[in-house]
C-alpha positions as a LaTeX table, in Angstrom:
\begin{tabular}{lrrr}
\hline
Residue & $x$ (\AA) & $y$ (\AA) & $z$ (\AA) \\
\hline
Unk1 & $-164.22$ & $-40.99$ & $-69.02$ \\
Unk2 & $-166.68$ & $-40.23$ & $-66.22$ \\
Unk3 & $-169.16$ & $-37.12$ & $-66.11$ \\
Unk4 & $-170.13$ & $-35.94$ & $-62.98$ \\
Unk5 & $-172.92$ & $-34.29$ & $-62.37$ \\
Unk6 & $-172.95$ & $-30.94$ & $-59.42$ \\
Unk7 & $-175.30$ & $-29.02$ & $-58.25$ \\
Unk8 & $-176.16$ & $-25.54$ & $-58.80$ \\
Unk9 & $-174.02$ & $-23.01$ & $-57.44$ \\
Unk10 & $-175.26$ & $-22.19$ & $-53.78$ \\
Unk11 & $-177.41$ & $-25.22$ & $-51.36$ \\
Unk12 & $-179.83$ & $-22.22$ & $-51.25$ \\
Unk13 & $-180.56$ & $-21.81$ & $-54.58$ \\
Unk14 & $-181.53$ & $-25.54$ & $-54.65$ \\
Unk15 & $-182.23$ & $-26.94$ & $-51.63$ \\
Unk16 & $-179.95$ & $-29.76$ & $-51.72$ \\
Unk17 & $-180.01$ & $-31.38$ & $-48.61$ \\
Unk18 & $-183.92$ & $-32.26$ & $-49.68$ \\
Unk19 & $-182.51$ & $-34.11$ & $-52.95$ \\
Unk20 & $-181.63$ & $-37.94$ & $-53.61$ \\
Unk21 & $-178.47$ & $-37.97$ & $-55.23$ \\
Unk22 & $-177.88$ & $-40.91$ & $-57.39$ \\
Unk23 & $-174.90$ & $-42.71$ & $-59.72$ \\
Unk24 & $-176.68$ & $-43.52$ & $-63.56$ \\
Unk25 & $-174.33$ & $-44.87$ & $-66.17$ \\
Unk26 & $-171.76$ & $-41.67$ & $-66.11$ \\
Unk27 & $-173.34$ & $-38.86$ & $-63.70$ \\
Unk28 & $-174.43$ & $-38.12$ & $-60.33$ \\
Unk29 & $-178.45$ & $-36.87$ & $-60.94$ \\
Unk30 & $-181.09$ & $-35.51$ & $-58.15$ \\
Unk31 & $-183.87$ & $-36.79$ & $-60.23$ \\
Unk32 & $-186.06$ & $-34.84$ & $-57.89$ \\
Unk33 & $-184.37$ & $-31.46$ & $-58.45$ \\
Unk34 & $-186.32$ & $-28.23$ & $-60.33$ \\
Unk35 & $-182.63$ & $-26.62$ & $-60.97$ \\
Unk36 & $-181.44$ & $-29.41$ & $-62.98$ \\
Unk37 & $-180.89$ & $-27.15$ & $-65.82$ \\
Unk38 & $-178.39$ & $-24.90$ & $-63.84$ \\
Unk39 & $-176.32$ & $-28.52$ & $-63.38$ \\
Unk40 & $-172.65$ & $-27.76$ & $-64.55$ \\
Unk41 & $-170.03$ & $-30.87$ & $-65.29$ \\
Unk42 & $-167.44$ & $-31.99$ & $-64.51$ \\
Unk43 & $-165.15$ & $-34.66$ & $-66.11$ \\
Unk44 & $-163.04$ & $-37.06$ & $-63.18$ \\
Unk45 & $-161.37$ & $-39.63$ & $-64.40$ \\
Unk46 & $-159.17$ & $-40.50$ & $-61.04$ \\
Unk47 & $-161.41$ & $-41.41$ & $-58.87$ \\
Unk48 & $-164.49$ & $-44.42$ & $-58.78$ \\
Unk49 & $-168.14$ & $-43.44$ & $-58.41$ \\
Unk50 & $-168.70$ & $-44.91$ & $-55.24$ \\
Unk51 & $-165.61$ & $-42.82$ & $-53.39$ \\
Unk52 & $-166.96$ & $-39.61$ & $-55.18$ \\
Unk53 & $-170.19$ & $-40.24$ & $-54.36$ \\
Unk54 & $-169.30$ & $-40.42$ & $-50.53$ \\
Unk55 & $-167.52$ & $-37.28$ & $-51.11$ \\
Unk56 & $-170.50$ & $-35.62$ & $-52.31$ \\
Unk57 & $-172.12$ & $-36.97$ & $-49.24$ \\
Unk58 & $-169.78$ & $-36.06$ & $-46.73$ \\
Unk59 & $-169.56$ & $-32.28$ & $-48.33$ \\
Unk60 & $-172.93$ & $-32.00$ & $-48.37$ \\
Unk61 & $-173.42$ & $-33.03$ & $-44.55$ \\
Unk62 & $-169.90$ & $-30.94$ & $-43.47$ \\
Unk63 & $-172.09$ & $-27.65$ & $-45.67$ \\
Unk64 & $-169.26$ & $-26.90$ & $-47.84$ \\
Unk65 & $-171.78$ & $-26.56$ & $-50.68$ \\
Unk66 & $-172.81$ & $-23.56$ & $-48.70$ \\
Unk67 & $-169.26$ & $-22.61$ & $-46.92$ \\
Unk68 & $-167.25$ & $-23.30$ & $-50.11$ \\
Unk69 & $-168.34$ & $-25.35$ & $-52.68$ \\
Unk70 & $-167.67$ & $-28.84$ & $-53.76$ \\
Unk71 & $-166.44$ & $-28.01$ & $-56.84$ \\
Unk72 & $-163.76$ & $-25.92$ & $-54.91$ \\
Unk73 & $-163.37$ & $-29.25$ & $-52.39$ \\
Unk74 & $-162.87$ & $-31.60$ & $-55.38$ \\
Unk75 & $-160.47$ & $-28.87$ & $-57.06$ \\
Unk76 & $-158.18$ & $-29.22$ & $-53.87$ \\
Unk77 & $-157.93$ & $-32.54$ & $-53.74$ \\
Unk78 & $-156.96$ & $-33.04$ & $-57.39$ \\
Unk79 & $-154.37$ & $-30.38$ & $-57.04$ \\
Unk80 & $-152.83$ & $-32.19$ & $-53.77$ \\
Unk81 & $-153.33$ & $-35.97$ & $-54.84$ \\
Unk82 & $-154.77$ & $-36.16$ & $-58.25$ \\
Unk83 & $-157.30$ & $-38.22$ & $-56.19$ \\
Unk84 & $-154.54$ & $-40.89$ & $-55.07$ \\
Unk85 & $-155.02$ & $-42.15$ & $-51.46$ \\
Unk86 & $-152.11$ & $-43.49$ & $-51.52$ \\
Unk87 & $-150.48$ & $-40.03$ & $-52.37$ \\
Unk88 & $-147.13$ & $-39.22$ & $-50.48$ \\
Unk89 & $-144.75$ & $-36.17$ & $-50.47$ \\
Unk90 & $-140.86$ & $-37.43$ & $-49.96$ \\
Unk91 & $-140.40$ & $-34.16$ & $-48.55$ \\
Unk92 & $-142.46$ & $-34.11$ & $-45.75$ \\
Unk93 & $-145.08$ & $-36.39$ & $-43.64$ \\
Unk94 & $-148.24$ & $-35.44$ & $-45.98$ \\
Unk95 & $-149.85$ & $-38.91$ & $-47.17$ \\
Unk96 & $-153.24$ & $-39.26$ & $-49.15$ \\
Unk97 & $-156.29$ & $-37.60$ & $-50.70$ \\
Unk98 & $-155.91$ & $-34.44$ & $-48.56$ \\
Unk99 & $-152.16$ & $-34.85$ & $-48.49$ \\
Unk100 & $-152.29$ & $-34.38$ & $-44.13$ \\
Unk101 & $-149.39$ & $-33.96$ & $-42.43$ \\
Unk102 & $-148.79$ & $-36.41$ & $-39.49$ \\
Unk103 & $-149.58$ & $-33.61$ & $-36.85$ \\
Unk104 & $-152.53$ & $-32.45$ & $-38.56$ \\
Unk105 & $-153.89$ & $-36.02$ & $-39.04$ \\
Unk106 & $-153.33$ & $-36.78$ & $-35.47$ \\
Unk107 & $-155.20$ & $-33.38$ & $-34.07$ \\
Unk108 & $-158.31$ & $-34.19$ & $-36.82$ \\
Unk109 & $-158.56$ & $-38.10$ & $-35.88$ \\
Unk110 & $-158.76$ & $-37.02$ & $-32.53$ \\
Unk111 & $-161.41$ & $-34.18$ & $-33.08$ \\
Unk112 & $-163.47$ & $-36.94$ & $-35.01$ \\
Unk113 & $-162.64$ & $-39.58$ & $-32.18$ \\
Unk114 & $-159.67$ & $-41.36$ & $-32.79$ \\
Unk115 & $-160.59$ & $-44.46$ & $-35.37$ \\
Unk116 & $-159.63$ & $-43.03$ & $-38.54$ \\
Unk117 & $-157.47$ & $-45.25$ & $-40.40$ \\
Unk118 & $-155.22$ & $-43.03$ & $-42.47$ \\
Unk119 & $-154.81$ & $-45.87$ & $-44.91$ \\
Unk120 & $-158.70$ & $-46.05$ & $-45.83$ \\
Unk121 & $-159.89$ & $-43.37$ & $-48.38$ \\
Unk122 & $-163.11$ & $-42.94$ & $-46.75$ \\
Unk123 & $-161.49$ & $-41.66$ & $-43.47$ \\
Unk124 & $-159.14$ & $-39.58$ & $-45.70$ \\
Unk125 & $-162.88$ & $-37.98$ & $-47.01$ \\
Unk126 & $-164.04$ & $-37.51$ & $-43.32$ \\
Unk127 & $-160.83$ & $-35.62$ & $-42.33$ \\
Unk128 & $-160.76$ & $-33.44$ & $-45.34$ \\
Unk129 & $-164.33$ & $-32.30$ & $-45.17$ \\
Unk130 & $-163.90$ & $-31.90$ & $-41.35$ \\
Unk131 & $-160.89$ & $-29.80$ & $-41.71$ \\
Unk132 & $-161.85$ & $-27.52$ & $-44.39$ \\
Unk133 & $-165.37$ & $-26.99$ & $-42.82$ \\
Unk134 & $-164.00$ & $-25.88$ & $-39.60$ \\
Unk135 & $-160.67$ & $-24.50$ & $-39.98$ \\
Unk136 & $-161.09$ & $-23.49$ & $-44.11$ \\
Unk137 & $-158.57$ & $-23.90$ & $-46.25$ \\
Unk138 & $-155.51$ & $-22.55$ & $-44.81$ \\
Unk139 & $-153.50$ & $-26.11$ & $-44.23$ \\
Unk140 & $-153.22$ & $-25.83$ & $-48.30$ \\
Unk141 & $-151.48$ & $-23.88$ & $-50.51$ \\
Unk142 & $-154.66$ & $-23.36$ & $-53.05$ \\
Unk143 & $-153.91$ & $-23.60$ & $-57.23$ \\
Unk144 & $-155.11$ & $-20.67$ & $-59.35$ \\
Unk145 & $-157.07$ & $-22.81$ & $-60.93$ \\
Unk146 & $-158.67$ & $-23.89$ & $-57.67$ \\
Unk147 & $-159.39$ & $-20.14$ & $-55.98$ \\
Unk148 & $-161.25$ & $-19.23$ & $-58.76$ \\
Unk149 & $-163.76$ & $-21.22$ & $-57.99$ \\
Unk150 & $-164.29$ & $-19.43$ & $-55.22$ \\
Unk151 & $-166.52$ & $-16.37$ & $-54.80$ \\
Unk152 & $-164.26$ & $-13.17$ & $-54.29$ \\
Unk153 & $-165.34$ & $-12.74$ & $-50.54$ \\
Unk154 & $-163.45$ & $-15.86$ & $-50.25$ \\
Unk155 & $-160.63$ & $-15.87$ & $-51.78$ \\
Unk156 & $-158.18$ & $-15.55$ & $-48.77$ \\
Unk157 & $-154.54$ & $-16.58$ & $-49.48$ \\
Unk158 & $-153.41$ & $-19.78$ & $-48.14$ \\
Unk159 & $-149.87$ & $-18.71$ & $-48.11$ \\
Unk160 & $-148.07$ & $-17.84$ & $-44.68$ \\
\hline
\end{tabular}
């Protein structure tokens, strides 16, 4: 089993963008960080270090540390592909981590310029941090278990 170490709870309280993250045997460490002790963990089996890690990045750069929270981020994508980029509904066109329908792939690989590969994993990271960092969280339907992560000023249902 893997550990992964988060930050605190808000950018602010830490100053995260000023911290080297960093993979040691099982967690994800800003050796340079005061708030270590407000560090909560979480256990992720599903997905490898190195993807996660990028994930981290990419939330980090997209704010959703500060918009949402990573936690909240890595909560969605468990929910919708248990961290499977090869994920696929047989009811509908949503395929991979973020579980993007064809249209909404199409209209966010064109907002990011038109390379993304929908196969690669990494471009499935870019388009799900993009997405929820500009349009929030409203192309899923969010898990109990995932809104509470939220804080209550938040917590807007997802459901049309």
């Amino acid at each position: 089993m893997t550990t992964l170490l988060l930050w605190p709870k808000t950018a602010s309280e830490a100053y995260i963008d000023t911290f080297e993250y960093q993979w040691t045997i099982n967690a994800l460490i800003a050796p340079n960080d005061p708030n270590i002790q407000e560090y909560r963990y979480v256990n992720n089996t599903s997905v490898d270090s190195e993807l996660y890690q990028y994930f981290v990045d990419k939330s980090i750069e997209a704010n959703l540390d500060i918009i949402y929270s990573v936690q909240f981020a890595n909560c969605l994508i468990i929910e919708e592909s248990h961290w499977n980029p090869k994920a696929d509904n047989p009811m509908s066109t949503a395929y991979g981590l973020g579980q993007f329908l064809d249209k909404t792939w199409s209209n966010v690989n064109k907002a990011l310029g038109g390379e993304l590969d929908r196969e690669d994993p990494y471009d499935q990271i870019d388009a799900f941090t993009h997405l929820l960092s500009t349009e929030g969280y409203c192309h899923w339907e969010v898990a109990p278990s995932c809104i509470y992560l939220l804080p209550v000023s938040k917590r807007v249902s997802s459901l049309k």
